[in-house]
N, C-alpha and C positions, 0 to 999 in steps of 0.2 A: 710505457714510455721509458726508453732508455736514458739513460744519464750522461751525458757529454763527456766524455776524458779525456784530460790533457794530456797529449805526449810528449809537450817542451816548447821551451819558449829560444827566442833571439833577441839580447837586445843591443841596442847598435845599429839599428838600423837606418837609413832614407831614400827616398825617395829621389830616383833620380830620371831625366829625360821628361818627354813628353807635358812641358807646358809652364805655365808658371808658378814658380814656388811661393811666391807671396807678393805683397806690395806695402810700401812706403811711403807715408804721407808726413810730411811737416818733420822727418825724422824719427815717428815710430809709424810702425804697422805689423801685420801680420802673416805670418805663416800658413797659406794652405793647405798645404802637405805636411804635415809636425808627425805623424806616425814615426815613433822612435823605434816600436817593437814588435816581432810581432809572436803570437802566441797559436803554437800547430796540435789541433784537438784530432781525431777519428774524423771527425766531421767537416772540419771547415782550416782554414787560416784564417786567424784575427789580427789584422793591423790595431796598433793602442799607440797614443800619444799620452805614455807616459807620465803624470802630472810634476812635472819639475817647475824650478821658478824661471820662466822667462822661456819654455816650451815651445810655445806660438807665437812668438814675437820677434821683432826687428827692430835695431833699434841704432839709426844714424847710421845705418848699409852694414849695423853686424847682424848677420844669421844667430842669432843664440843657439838654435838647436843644431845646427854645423857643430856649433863649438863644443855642443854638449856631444855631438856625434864622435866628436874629435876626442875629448878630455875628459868625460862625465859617463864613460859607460858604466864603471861601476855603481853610482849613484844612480843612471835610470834600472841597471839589473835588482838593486836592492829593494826599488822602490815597485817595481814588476812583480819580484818576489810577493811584497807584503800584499800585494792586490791580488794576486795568484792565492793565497794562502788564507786571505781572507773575505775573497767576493767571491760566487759563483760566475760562470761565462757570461751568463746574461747580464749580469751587473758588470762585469769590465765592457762589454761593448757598450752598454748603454753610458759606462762615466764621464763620454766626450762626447760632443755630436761629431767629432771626425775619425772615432771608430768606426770600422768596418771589417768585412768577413767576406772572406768568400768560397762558397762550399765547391765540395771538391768536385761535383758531378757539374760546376760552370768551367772548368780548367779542363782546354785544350792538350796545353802545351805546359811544362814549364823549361825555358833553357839556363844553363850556370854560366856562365862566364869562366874562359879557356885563360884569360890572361890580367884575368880582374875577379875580384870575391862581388859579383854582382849577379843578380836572378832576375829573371823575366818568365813573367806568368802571361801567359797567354790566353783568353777566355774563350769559349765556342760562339763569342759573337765578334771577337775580331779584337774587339778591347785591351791593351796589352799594358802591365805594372814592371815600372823595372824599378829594383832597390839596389841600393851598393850595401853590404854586409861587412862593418867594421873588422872585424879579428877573423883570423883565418881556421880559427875550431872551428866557430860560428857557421860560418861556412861552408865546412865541409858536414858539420851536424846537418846543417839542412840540407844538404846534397843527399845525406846516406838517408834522412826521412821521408822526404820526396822523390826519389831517385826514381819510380814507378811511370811519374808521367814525363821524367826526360825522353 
């Protein structure tokens, strides 16, 4: 059994289109979509929501992870680092139940965004993820690692 290798992570990330980002009751609630980052192995893409304070939550109609999307990348990259550095793959997907993966041989498609740092993965069942990509390295880093299935 081969061993998973990571080829580089992105953090800065969310989740954008297709449905609801969360909900708000009595002035808090929560985030569905909180994936902040995500991390591109040989094998797969792994979406990680990052464990910051206030990650998944909403609170009196602010998005906290907007604002961390906005003003906290360095803080989620540091803290991605430390998980990269000292959990194997299986332990970063498994540290949230709103990790997720998705290996490459389920990706149709993936398209970049012409006029915007945003990506849309496309799945062979029709399924489709689109993220907006904060910083514009970022972006083009992922551009030049997946460039295969544009």
């Amino acid at each position: 059994m081969t061993t998973e290798k990571i080829l580089d992570y992105i953090a800065g990330i969310m989740k954008i289109g297709f449905g609801i980002r969360g909900f708000e009751i009595l002035g808090v609630g929560k985030i569905i979509t909180s994936e902040n980052s995500m991390i591109i192995t040989d094998k797969r893409i792994i979406f990680v929501t990052v464990p910051l304070p206030g990650a998944e939550i909403t609170i009196s109609g602010v998005d906290i992870p907007m604002w961390q999307w906005l003003i906290a990348k360095k803080d989620i990259e540091n803290k991605l680092k430390e998980m990269i550095n000292s959990m194997s793959v299986k332990e970063i997907i498994s540290s949230n139940s709103k990790n997720f993966y998705i290996d490459y041989g389920e990706i149709e498609k993936i398209k970049f965004g012409k006029f915007s740092r945003n990506i849309e993965i496309i799945k062979h069942n029709r399924k489709r993820l689109k993220y907006s990509i904060r910083d514009k390295e970022d972006f083009e880093k992922v551009k030049s690692i997946l460039k295969d299935f544009s």
